[in-house]
N, C-alpha and C positions, 0 to 999 in steps of 0.2 A: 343594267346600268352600263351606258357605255365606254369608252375609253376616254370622251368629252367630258365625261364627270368625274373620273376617276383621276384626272389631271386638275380639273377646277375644283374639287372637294379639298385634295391635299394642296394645292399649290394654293388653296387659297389660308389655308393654315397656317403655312411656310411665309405666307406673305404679312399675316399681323405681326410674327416676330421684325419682319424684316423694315415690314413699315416705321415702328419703335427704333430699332436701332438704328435709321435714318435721321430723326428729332430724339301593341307586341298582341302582339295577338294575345285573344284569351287563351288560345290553345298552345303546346310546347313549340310551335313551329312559326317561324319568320321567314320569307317567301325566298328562300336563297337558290332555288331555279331561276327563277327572274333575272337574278342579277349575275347568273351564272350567263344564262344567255344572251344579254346585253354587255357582255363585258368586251367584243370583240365590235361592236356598235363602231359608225363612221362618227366626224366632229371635227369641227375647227378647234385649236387648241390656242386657247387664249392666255396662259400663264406667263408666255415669254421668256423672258429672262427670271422669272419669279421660280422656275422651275428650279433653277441652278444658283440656286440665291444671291444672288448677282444684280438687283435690280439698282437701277439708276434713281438718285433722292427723284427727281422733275419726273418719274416716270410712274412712282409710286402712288396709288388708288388713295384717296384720303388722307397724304397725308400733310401733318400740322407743319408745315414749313413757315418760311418766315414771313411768308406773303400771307401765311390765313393766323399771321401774330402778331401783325404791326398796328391793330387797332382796326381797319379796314374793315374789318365782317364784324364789330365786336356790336351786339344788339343790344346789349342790357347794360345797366353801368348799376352801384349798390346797391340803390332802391328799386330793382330791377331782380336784384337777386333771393334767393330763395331766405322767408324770414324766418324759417324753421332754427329754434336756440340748440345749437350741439354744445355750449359751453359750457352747460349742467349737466347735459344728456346724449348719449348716442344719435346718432341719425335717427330720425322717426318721423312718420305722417302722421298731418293734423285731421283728417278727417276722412271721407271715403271718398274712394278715387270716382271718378265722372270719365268717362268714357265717349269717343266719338270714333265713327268710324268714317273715315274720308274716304276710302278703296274697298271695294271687294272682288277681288281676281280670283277665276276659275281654269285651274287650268291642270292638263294630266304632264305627268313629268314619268317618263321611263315606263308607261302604263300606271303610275300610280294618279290617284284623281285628287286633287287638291284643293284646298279652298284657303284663300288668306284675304286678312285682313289688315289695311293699315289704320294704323290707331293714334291718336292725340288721347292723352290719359293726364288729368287733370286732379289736385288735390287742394284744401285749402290753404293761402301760402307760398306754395309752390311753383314753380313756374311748369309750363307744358314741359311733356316727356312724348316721346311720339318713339313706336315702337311697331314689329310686323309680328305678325299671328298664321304660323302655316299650318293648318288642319289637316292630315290625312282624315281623306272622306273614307266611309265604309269600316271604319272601327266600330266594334259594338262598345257601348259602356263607355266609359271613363280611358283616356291614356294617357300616357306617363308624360311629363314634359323636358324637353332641354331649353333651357334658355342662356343663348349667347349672347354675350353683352359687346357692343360693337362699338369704343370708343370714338376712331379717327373715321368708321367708312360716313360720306357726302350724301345724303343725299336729298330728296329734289321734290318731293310732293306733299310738302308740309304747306303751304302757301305762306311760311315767314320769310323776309326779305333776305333773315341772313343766309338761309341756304338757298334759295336762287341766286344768291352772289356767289356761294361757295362751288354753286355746281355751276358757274358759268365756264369755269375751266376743262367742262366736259368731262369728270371723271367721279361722277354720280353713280354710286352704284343703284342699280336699276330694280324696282322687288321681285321683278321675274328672275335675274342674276339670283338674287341670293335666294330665291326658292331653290334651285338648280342645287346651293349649296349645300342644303339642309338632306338633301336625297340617304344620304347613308342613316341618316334618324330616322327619316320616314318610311325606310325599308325596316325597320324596327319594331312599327307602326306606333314613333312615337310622335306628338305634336314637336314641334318648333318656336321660341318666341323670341325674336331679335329684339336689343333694347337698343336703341342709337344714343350713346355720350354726346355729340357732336361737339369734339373738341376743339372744333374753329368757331364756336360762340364764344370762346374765352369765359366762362363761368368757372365758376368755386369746386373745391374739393367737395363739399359738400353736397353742390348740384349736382354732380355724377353720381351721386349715393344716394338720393334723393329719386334721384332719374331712374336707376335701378330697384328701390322698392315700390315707385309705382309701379313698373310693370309688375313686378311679382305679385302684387294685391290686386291688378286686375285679374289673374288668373282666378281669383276668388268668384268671379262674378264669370269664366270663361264655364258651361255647364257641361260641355266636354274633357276639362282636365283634370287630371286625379291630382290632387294637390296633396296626397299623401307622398308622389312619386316624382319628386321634380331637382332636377338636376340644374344645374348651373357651374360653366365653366367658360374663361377667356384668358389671355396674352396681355404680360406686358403691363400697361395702364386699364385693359381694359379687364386683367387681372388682379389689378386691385378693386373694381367695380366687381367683378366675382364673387371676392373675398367680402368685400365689406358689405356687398350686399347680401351674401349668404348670412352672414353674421349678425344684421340686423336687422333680417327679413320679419315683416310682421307674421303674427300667429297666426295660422292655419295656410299658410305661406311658405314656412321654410325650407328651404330644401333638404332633401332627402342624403346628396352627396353636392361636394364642387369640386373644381379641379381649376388651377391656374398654372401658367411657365412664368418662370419670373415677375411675380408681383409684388407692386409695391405696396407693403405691409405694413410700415411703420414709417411715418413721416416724421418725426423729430431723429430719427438715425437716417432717412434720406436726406435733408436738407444738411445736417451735420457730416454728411460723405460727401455735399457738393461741395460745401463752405470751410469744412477742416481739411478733410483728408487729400481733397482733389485739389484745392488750392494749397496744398503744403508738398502733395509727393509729386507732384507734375509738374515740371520743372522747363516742361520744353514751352515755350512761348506759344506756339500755331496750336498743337493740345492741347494746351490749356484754353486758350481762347477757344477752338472745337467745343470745351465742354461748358464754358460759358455761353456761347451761342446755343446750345441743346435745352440748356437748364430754366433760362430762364422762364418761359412760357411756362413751363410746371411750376418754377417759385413762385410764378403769380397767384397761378391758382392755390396753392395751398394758404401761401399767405392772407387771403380775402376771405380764407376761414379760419385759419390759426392766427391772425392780428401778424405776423413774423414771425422771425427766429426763433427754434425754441431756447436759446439762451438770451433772449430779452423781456423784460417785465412785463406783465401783463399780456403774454400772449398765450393761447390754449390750443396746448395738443393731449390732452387727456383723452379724449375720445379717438385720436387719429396715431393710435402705438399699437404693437406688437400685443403686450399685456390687455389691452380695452378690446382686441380683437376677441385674445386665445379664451379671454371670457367667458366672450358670448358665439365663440365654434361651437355648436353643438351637435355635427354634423360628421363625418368621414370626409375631409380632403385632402385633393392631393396639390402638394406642388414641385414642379422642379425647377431647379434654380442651378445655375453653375457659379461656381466660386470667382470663376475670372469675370464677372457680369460689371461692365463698367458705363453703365448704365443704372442698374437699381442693386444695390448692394445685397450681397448673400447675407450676409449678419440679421437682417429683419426676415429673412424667412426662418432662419437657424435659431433667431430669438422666439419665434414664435412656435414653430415645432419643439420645442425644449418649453416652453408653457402649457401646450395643449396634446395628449396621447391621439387625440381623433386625426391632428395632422400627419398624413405620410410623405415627409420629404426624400424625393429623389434630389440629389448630392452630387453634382457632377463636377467631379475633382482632375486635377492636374498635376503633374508629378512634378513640373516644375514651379520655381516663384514666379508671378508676372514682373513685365517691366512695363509699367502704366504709361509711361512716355510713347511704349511702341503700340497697346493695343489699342487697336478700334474701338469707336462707340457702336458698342454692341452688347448684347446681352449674353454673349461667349458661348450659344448653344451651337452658333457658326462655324465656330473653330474646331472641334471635335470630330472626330471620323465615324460617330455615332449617335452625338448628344443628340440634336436636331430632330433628324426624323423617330429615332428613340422616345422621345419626350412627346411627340404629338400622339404617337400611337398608345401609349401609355395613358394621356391624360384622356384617349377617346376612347378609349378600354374602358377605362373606372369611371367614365361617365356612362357609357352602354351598361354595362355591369351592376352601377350602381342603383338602378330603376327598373331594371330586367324583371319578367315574373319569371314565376319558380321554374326550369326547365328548357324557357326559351332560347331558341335559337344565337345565336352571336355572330356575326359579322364582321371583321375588325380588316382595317387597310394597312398594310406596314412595307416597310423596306427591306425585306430579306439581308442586304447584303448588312445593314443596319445591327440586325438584331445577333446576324452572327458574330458581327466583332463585338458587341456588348458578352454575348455569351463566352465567346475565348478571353475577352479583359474580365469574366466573374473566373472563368476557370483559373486565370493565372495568378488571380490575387487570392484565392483560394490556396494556390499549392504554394504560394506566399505569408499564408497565415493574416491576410490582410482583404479579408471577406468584405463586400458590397452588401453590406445588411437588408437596404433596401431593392436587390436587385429578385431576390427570390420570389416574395410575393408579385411583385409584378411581371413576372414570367409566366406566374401560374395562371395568370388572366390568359394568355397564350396556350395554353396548353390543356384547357377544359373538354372538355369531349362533344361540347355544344356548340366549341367555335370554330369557325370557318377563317384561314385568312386569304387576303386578297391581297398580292402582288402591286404596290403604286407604280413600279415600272411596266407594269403587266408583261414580265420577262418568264413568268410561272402561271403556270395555271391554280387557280384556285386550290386551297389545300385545306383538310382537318387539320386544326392550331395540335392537337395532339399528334395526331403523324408527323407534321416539320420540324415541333420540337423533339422529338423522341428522335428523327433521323441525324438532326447538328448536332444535340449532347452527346447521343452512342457516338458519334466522330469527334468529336472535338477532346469528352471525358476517357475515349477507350473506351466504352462499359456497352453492355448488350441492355439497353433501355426498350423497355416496351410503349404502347401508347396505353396500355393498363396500367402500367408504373409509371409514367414519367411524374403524375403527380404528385404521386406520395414523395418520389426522389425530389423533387423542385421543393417538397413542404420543409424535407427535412435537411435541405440548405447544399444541397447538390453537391456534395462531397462523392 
């Protein structure tokens, strides 16, 4: 793998946050020579300013600005939209998905040999779903699936009118790009399936839930996927397409684990953070108009499935709450969320982790009170001297993790410098009596004996997840840690 990917894998992670807050082998081994020897590989680096999160709204890949909200791209209008009833019932398919495949690219990526396919997935009812299928070739049997749900990315070989309008602004993501991105799963050898929301069609809450379990019922008919082993995780919006589609995935479909960063979970306490709280404690005129120019495009969409407000007559959000979710998790997920997120409120993930035990919330707290007048529209993992790269490496942990067979190898990319001031803010709150509950378990993902980490600055050479943690605790705790102990000390809450 070379340093071109290692740049574009993460920076393209870093970039779905950013976009939002702008609007296995059978055997125990996974080929980690390979990517030891490409990791020093030449490459143009195309992140930009996406590295340092810093990116400019006009500059940003996909996203829903005001120019793809003013009605301009909008293709469908209500008899257009999907006529599936959620106002008796969860999201659900009428029938069996139909399948087209318009692409099929062959191509090796870092010596791995690939095969993908672009798909239009059709149901009855429903409008098109159009989604990508990356194959690792030369898998024996059945392999495990990730499927990333892709809200805002553009792009361009659907032959519908409205994405040739949307990628006339030249910022289509291309399906050779986003194979390149999938690389760290397929050194895994797991498959890949992108589902694209495209959230410049202006469609329904419902149609992005809709959108997402067709793809996952196509896997049913995919004769390569182990559909026992399928993961699902995304950011932001396209973390609540995570969520809700892990949640109402059809049988023999669902996923095995998910993983999302700040998702929006519960839409009668989102609308009620845009319309109470944010027009009561925001007080500065320019902020507040900021968060009405953000909001509206999402109020549309929910409202064209919940009729409005959930404090006006006659409108339905039974199926679109925290409670209708923690239901139907039946699954291990994770999510992290920060408390300052002033964008998608922390209370609908904390309502939902507080309904359901399979959810594991990462809590990324602040010692002081915000002053909403001053913070950004962001999702607050920006601010933190850790949250960020912390949070990606965590949720691509428990998604590798979560579909891994017994023994296999592990691979994981992180930010060293990241992980150490997470580890001195566990120690300090620790000898504070004011412990990170959830910091232990997701450490221990770092510290298995099968995992490898990989450097995203590539300032370090590759290292056993047990050797670097065993080195920062024994300095940080004082204590003589082994990498034969570190886990049992991590299990039993690194005191």
């Amino acid at each position: 793998m070379t340093a071109h990917f290692v740049k574009r894998f993460f920076g393209a992670l870093f970039l779905a946050i950013v976009l939002a807050s702008a609007c296995s082998s059978q055997s125990a081994e996974t080929p980690t020579e390979d990517l030891v020897a490409n990791l020093d590989g030449e490459g143009e680096d195309n992140i930009n300013d996406a590295e340092k999160f810093d990116l400019e709204v006009e500059d940003s890949q996909g996203l829903p600005d005001q120019a793809a909200n003013d009605g301009t791209l909008q293709d469908t209008d209500d008899d257009g939209a999907d006529s599936i009833d959620t106002q008796n019932g969860p999201p659900a398919l009428n029938g069996e998905i139909t399948a087209t495949v318009l692409r099929t690219i062959d191509v090796e990526v870092e010596g791995v040999v690939v095969q993908s396919l672009l798909l239009r997935l059709e149901s009855p009812g429903a409008s098109p779903t159009y989604a990508q299928w990356v194959e690792r070739q030369g898998v024996e049997g059945k392999a495990p699936v990730v499927v990333q749900t892709m809200p805002y990315d553009v792009i361009d070989w659907t032959g519908e009118a409205v994405d040739t309008v949307a990628a006339g602004a030249g910022n289509a993501l291309s399906p050779e790009d986003y194979i390149d991105q999938t690389f760290l799963y397929l050194l895994h050898n797991y498959h890949v399936l992108a589902i694209y929301g495209r959230f410049y069609t202006e469609e329904s809450i419902e149609n992005d839930v809709v959108d997402m379990l067709q793809g996952l019922a196509w896997l049913a008919q995919e004769e390569n996927a182990d559909t026992d082993n399928i993961a699902i995780w995304g950011a932001s919006w396209g973390g609540f397409e995570a969520l809700y589609g892990a949640a109402f995935a059809p049988d023999g479909v669902r996923p095995k684990v998910g993983a999302a960063l700040a998702p929006l979970g519960d839409f009668a306490i989102q609308t009620r953070f845009w319309t109470d709280f944010v027009d009561v404690e925001i007080t500065d005129a320019a902020k507040k108009q900021e968060h009405e120019n953000f909001r509206a495009p999402y109020l549309t969409r929910i409202y064209k499935t919940t009729g409005g407000h959930p404090d006006d007559p006659g409108t339905h959000y039974e199926n679109w709450t925290a409670e209708a979710v923690a239901q139907a998790i039946d699954m291990p997920f994770f999510i992290a969320h920060d408390t300052w997120d002033t964008l998608v409120p922390y209370e609908g993930s904390a309502t939902l982790a507080s309904l359901n035990d399979l959810v594991d919330l990462m809590r990324i707290e602040h010692d002081d009170e915000p002053d909403w007048n001053q913070l950004p529209l962001d999702h607050g993992l920006l601010m933190g001297d850790f949250s960020l790269p912390v949070a990606w490496t965590f949720m691509t942990s428990y998604v590798i993790h979560g579909i891994a067979r017994p023994g296999q190898a592990i691979n994981l990319i992180f930010q060293p410098a990241a992980i150490r001031n997470l580890l001195q803010m566990v120690h300090d709150k620790n000898e504070s009596n004011q412990p990170i509950d959830w910091a232990p378990e997701r450490l221990l993902e770092l510290a298995g004996s099968t995992v490898t980490l990989f450097d995203v600055d590539q300032l370090l050479p590759p290292v056993p997840g047990a050797q670097w943690m065993t080195e920062q605790c024994s300095q940080i705790w004082g204590k003589e840690l082994t990498p034969e102990s570190i886990e049992q000390w991590i299990a039993e809450g690194m005191l």
